[in-house]
N, C-alpha and C positions, 0 to 999 in steps of 0.2 A: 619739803618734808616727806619722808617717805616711812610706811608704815607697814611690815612685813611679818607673817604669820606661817608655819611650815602647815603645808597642804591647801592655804587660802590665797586668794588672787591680790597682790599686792596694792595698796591707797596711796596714790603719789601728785603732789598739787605742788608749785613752786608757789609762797608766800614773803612778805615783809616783816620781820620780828621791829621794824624802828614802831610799828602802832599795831595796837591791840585790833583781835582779828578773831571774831566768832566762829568757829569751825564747823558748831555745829555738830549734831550726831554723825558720826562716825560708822559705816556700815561697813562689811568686809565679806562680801559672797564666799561663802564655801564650797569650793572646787574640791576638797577628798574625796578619794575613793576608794571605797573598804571592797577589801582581798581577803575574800573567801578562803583560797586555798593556792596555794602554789603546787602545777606540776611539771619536774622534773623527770625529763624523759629522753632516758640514755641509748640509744640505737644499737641492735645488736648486730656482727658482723654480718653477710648473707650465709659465710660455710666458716665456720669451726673445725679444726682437727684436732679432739681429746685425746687421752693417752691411747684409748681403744676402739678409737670409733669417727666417723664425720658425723658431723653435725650440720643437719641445713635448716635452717631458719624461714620457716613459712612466712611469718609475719611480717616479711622482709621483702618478701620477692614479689614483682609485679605480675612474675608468669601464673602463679599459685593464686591468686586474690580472686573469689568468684568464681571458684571451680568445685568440685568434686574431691573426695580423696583419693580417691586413681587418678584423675589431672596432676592430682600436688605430688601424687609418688611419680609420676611422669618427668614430672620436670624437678626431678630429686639427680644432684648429678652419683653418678653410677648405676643407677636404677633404668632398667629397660623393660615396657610395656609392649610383649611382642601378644597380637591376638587376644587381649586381654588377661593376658598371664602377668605374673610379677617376679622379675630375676635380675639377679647382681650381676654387671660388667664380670665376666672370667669365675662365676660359680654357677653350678648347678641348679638345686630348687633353694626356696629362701622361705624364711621363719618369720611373720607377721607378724608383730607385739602391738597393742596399743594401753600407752602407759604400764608399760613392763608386762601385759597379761597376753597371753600366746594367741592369738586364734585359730579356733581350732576348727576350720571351715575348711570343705574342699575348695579347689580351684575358681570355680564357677559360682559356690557362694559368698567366698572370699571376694569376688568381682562384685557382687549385688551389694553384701557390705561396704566395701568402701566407695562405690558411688553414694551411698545414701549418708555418710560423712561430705560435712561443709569444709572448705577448706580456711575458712574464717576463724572456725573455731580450733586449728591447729596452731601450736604454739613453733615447733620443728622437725624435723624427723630424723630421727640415726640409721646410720648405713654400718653396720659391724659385719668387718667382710673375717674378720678373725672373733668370733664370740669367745668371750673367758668362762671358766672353768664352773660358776652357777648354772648354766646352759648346760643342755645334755650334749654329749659330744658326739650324738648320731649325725651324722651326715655333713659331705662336704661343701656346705650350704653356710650361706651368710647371712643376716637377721637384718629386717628392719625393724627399728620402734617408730611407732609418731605417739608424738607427746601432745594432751591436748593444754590450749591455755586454764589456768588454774579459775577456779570458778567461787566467789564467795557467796554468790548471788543466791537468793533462794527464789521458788517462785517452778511455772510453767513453760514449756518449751518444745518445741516439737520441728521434724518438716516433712514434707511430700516428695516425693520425687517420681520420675517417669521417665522413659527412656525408650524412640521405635529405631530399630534397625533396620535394616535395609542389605541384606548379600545377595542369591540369589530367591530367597525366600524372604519377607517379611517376619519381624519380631520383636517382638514386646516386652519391657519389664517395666516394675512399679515397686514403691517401696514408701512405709511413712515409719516414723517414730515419733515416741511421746518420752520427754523426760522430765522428772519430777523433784526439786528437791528443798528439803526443811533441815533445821536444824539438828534432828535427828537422822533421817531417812533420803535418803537418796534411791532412786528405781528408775528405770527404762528399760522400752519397750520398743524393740523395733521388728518390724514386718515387711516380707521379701517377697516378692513374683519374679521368674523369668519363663519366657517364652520364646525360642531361638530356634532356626532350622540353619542348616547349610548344605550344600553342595558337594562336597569333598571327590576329588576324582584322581587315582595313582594308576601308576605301573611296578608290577616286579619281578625280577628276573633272577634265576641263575644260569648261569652260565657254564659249563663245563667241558670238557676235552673229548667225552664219550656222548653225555646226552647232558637235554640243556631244557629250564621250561622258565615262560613268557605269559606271567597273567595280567591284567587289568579290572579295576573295576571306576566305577561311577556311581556315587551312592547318596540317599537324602537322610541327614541326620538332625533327630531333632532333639530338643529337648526342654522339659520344663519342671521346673522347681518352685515352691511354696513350702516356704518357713519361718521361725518368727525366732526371737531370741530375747529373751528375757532377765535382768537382772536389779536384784534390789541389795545395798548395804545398809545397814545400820548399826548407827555410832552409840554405844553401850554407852561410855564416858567417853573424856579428853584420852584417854590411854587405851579403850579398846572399840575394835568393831569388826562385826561378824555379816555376813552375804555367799549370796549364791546368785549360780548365773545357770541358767539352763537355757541349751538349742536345740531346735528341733527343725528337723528338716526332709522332704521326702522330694525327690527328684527319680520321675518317670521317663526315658530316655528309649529311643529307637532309631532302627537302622533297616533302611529298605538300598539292598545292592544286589545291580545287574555287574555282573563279571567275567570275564575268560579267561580259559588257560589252554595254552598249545605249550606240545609237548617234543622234541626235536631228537634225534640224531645229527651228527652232521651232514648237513643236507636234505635230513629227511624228516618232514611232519608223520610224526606216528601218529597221534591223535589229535583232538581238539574239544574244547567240554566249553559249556555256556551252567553260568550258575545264577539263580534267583535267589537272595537271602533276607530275610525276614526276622531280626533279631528286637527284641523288649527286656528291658529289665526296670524292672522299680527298688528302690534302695532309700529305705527308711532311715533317717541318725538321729539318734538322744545323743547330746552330750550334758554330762550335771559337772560346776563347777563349784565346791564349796572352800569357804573361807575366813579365818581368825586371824586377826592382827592385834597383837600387845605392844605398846610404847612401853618399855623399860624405863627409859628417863625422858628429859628435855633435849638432851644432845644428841638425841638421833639413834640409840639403841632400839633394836626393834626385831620382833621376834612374829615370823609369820607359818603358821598350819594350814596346808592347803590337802583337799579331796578331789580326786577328778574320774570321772567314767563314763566309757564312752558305751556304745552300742550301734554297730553297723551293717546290716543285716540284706545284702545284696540278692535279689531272685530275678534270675537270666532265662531267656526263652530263647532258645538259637533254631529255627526252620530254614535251609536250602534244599533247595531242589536243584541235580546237575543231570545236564542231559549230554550222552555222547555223540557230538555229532559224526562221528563216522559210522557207531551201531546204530543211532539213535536209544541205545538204552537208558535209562531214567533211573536216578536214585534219589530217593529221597528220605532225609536222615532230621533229628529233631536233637539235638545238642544243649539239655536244660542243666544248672547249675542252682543251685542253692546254698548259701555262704550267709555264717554268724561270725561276725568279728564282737570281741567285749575288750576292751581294755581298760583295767583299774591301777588307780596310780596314789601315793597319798606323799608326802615332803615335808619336811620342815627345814626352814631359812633363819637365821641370825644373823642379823648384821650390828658389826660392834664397833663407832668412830672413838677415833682417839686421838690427840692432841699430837702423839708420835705418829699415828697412821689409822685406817682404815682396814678391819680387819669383816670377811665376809666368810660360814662355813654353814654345812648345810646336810639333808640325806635324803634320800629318794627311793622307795619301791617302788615294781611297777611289775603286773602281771599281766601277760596277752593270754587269750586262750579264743583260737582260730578254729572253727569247723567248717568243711568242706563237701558236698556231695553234690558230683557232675556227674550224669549216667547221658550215652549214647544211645538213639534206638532208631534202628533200621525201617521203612518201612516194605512190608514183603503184604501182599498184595492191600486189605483193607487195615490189616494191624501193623501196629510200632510192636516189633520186638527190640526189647532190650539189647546190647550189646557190650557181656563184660568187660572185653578185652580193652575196648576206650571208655570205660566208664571208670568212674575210680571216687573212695571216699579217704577223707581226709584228716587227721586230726592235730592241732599245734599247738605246744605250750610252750611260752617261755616267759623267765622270771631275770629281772635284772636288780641288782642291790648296787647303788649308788650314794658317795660321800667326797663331800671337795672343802676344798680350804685356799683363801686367795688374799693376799695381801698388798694395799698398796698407799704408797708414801711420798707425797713433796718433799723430797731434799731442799728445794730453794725456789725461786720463783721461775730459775729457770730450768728444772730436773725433775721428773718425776717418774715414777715407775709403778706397775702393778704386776703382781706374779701370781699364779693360781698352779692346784694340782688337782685332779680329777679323779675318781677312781671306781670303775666298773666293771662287777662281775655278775656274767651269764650265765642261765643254765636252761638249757632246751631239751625240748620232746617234740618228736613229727613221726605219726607212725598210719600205716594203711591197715585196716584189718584186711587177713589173709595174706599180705604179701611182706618179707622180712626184707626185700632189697628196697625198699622206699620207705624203711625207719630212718629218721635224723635223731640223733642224742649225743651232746656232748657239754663241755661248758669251758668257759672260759674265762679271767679276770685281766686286766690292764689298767696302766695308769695314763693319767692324759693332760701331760703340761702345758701351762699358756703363759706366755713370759711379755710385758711390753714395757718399752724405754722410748720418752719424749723430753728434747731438748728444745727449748724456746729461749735462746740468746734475746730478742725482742719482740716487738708486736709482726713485725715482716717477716719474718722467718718459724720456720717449725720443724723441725727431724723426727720421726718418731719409728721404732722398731719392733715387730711382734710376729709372734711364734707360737701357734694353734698343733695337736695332734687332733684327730680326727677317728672318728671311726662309721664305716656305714653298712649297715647291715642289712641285709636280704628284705624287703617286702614281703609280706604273708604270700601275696597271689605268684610271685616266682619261687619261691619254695615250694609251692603246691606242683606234684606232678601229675597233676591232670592234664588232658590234651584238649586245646581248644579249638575245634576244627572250622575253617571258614568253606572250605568244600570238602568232598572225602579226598581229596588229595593235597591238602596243605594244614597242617596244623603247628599252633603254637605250646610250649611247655617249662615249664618252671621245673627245678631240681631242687628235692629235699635235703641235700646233703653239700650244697653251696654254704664258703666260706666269708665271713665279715670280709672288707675292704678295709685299710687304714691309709690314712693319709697326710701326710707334714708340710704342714703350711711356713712359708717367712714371708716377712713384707718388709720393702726400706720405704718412706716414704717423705717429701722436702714438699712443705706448701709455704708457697711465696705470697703474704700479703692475703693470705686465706682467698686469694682468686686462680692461681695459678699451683697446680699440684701435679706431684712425679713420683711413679711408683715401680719402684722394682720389684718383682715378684718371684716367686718357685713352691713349686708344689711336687712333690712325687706321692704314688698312687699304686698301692700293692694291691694285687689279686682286683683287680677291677673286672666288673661285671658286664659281660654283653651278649647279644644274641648270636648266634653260632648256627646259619643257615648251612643245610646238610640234603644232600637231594637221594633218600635210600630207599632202595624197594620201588622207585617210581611215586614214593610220596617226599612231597619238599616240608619237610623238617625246618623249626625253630625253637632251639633249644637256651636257654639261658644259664651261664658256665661264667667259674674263674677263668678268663681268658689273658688278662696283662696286666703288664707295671708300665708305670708311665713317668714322665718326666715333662714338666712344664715350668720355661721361665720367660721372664717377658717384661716387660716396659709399656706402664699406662701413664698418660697426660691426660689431665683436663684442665678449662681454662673458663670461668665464670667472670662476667663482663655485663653492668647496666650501661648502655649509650643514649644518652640527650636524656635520661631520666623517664623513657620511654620503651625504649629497644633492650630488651632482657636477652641473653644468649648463654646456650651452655655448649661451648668442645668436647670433646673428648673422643681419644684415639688410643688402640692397643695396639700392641706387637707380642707375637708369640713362637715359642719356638718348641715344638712338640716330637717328643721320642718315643713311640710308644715298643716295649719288648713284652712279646706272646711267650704265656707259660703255658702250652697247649700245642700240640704240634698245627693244628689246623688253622691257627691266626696267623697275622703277618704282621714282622717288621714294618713300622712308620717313623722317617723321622720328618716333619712337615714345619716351614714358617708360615706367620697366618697374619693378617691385619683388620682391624676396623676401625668404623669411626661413626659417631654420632653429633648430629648439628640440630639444636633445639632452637628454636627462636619465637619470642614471643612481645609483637609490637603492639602499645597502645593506640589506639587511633582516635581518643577523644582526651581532651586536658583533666576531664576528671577519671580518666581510666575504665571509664566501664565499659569501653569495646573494644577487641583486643583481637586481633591477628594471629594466627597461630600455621608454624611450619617449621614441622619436624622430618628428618629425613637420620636417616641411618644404613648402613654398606658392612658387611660381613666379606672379604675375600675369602678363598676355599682356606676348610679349617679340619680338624680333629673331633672328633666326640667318639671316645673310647677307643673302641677299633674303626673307626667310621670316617672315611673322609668325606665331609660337605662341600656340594660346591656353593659359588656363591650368592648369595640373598640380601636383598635391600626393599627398603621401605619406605615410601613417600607419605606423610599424611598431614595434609594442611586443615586448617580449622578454623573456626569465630564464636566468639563468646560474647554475651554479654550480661551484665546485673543492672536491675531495676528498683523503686523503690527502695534504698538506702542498702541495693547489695542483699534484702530477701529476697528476690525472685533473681535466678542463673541462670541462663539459657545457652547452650553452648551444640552447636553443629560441626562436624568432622568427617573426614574419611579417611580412613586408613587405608593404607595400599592402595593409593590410587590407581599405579600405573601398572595393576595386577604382579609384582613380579618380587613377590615373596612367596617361596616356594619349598619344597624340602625336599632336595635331590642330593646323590651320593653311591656310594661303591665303597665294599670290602673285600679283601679275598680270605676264602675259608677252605680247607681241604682239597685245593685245587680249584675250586669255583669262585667264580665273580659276582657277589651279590648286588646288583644293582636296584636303585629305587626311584620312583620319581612320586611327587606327591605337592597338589595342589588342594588348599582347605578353607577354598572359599574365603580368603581374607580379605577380599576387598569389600569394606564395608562404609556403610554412609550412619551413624549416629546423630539422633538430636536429643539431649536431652533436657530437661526442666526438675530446677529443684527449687521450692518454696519452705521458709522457713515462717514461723508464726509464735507468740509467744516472747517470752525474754528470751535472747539469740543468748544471753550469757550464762544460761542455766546450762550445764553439759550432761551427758549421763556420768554412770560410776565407771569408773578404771578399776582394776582393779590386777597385781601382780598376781598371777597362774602361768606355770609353766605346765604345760601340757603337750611336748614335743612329736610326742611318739605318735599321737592322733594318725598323722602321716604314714604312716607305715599299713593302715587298714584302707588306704585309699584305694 
């Protein structure tokens, strides 16, 4: 007889039915068991390519887990960490977003910031090496976003971090954050220290047919920074919510250089000069970021007003002393600057989905207003007299009016396209009182299309094609023509009356099985800007000038690979092929091929991952930058990390440039001379750093969309 019950353990006895047979109670154990929840959990590729952008997947990748946000943009393929900088494979400077919001940090703060980011709480990061047409179309720069994971949690959150250097000086930084959030309110607060010195030591030359000068220096550079950045949202209703974000930050920075210069005929030393220099500057930043967000409906309309202002207010102390060694004469000169950068900006964004497509349009002012006052002074026996003639006051306005419209559409599941148009018009003022030849005033408008087409025949396959115009316009400090003298016989100088640069981007691009990707490229580059070293009167001149058009096309591979579910690796190699043509008689034709290549790897060495091996290397053959040819430079730097305590506590040691031989050397020719350079900056460094998190890890701070591009342009 057998007695069976769904979820209970079955009663089974063999019996005789020919005689009655007492079976007695009957018991039947209850084996179910009750299911809370079922979860459902779909693995996302490691690298995505959308119609405008890669996509790489944090949450994914074993290199990324227990790092830093500069670790995770490290090991982001295309993304290169050179010196603590952050820059796109084959572009210039690059646009930081987290969660569509700009940041608006210099170099150096931008480094303190995203160490003090987990990379736990990254959901992915985008690589947009063609930004579309809601992005300001300054410069020929490509954007990263990191996206962080979405957060529903309410509750406390926070972490520590710390960070000692090691080049040839010792240095320090440290950073915490608190974030906070309820069902109304969201706020975070984070706080930045850096403390860094290095060594820096170059040569430079010009070379000429008549007379020729050869300087060097050696110098201790330091610097340190303390600032905090603060932001809080809160949600009005389900349809609106208003925030602001403000940073503040003051970085005291100096430069103590021994230097020389000889001075040649052929064959003959005319003189020789030793120079002492003693330069400080302190440079205060507000930035205020304000903001309104309306939900229109459920489907995704949404209307966002944003306020942005900045304030950057640089004060420079420049003192050398050069001595002649063949008179022994002595001069000495005091080189001070003081500089207000303001930039005010204010936008509004609409975005409209639609069942036929996706429509995004939007408008932007934006006001700079630049002042400037560098005075030279001599000193003649116990007093600094002033010195007109290099002294110079400054004054710069310019106003930009900005409006774009971009649309884009799934044909089918395997066509889709997006297309924008851009449209910006300038108008400037730069004027010296007393002098009419260093007025700038003119104005300008253009349009600026961005066109992209992706074909995805199946899940293995991807095509996709896209086409950026560009525009980049002068930095306040090279428009300025003040002269910035490093002894009295070499000084640096910006031109008022320098023109925008434009430039036209295409991309083909084929990713196989989203690990394996191949990119054709081409850019050309009108009125490009460069330094124009000039040796007159016996002083060596650098002047900054429309000097060429350029031409560049080229072929990038990478190739992303996990092995034994351990071994993380990322490829990637360029080819390039560069023509540069000088609209200036004193440049020179270039036409130059170039290669590199970058090898990431990054192994586990425990089953549960938390100790991990890291060894990255990367190789630059001789290359182009502007009128410039580099030679070549590589980079060794191996590492070990590990996470404690369930991955809050990160510990991670590295050095970069181990084998010292990342370098910055190269040669132009200009009006007959051969500018050569050589230049070492201290990059061999040893890093440990420590980051503790405490709290609910799933609490994030606020994100928030701000674009604020231009920040860049007062740096």
């Amino acid at each position: 007889m057998l007695f069976e019950h769904s979820g209970k353990n079955s009663f089974d006895k063999k019996i005789s039915l020919n005689t009655d047979i007492d079976l007695g109670k009957i018991e039947i154990e209850d084996k179910s068991v009750k299911i809370e929840s079922v979860n459902l959990t779909a693995s996302k590729k490691l690298i995505e390519r959308k119609v405008d952008r890669l996509v790489f997947n944090v949450e994914n990748s074993i290199a990324s887990q227990g790092m830093n946000g500069l670790d995770a943009l490290r090991n982001t393929p295309l993304i290169r960490i050179q010196n603590e900088n952050v820059s796109i494979v084959g572009k210039g400077n690059v646009v930081v977003m987290v969660n569509d919001r700009i940041l608006n940090l210099s170099q150096s703060e931008l480094t303190g910031y995203l160490q003090s980011l987990r990379s736990d709480d990254i959901a992915k990061i985008e690589v947009i090496t063609t930004p579309p047409s809601k992005y300001e179309a300054q410069g020929n720069s490509g954007m990263i976003n990191i996206i962080f994971k979405k957060n529903p949690n309410l509750g406390w959150s926070g972490n520590v971090n710390g960070s000692y250097q090691k080049t040839s000086y010792y240095g320090f930084g440290s950073g915490i954050t608190i974030n906070f959030q309820s069902k109304k309110l969201s706020t975070s607060l984070k706080i930045r220290q850096y403390n860094n010195s290095t060594r820096p030591k170059g040569t430079r030359s010009l070379i000429g047919p008549d007379n020729s000068i050869y300087t060097s220096e050696t110098r201790k550079d330091a610097v340190k920074i303390l600032g905090f950045n603060y932001s809080i949202d809160y949600k009005i209703n389900t349809k609106q919510n208003i925030g602001i974000i403000y940073d503040f930050n003051r970085q005291h920075s100096s430069m103590d250089a021994n230097g020389s210069s000889r001075y040649e005929h052929p064959g003959i030393i005319d003189s020789t000069f030793s120079t002492i220099q003693n330069q400080s500057w302190k440079t205060p930043t507000h930035i205020v970021n304000a903001y309104y967000d309306l939900k229109l409906d459920t489907l995704g309309k949404k209307l966002s007003i944003t306020a942005n202002y900045l304030s950057n207010a640089p004060d420079k102390v420049n003192d050398f002393n050069t001595l002649n060694n063949f008179t022994q004469a002595n001069t000495v000169v005091q080189n001070n600057s003081n500089m207000d950068y303001s930039i005010y900006s204010g936008q509004a964004d609409l975005i409209l989905p639609y069942k036929w497509g996706n429509i995004e349009t939007g408008v932007k002012y934006t006001a700079f207003d630049n002042k400037s006052n560098v005075e030279y002074f001599s000193r003649v026996g116990a007093d600094y007299i002033r010195v007109p003639a290099n002294s110079n006051i400054f004054h710069y306005k310019e106003y930009n009016y900005a409006a774009y419209l971009s649309f884009q559409k799934d044909f089918s599941e395997k066509w889709s396209a997006k297309a924008g148009l851009r449209y910006e018009y300038t108008k400037f003022n730069g004027t010296t009182p007393g002098s009419e030849k260093d007025i700038a005033e003119g104005e300008y408008g253009r349009l600026f299309p961005t066109a992209y087409l992706r074909y995805k025949p199946n899940d293995n396959h991807t095509v996709t094609v896209s086409y950026s115009k560009r525009i980049e316009r002068p930095g306040f400090q090279v428009l300025n023509p003040f002269r910035w003298y490093t002894n009295p016989y070499m000084y640096f100088t910006g031109t008022p009356t320098l023109s925008p640069s434009f430039n036209d981007n295409v991309e083909l691009t084929y990713t196989f099985k989203n690990k394996l990707s191949a990119t054709l490229y081409g850019q050309y580059n009108k009125n490009g800007l460069s330094n124009i070293a000039r040796l007159i009167d016996g002083i060596y001149t650098n002047v900054i000038e429309n000097a060429y058009n350029e031409n560049k096309a080229g072929l990038q591979l990478s190739y992303n690979e996990t092995f034994f579910k351990i071994w993380e690796t990322s490829l990637s190699t360029t080819g390039t092929y560069t023509s540069t043509r000088p609209i200036i008689p004193e440049a020179e034709k270039i036409e130059m091929f170039s290669f590199s290549y970058t090898i990431n790897n990054t192994i586990s060495l425990n089953k549960a991952k938390t100790w991990s091996l890291l060894l990255n290397f990367w190789h630059d053959l001789p290359y182009v930058y502007s009128n410039v040819k580099i030679k070549t430079q590589m980079n060794f730097s191996p590492g070990i990390k590990a996470s404690f305590f369930d991955r809050k506590l990160n510990v991670s040691a590295t050095v970069s440039d181990l084998f010292k031989t990342l370098t910055s050397e190269g040669y132009s020719y200009n009006a007959g001379y051969r500018n050569e350079f050589y230049n070492y900056f201290d990059q061999r460094r040893f890093n440990l750093s420590v980051n503790y998190s405490f709290g609910n890890n799933k609490v994030k701070g606020t994100g928030k969309n701000i674009k604020f591009e231009e920040k860049s342009r007062a740096n």
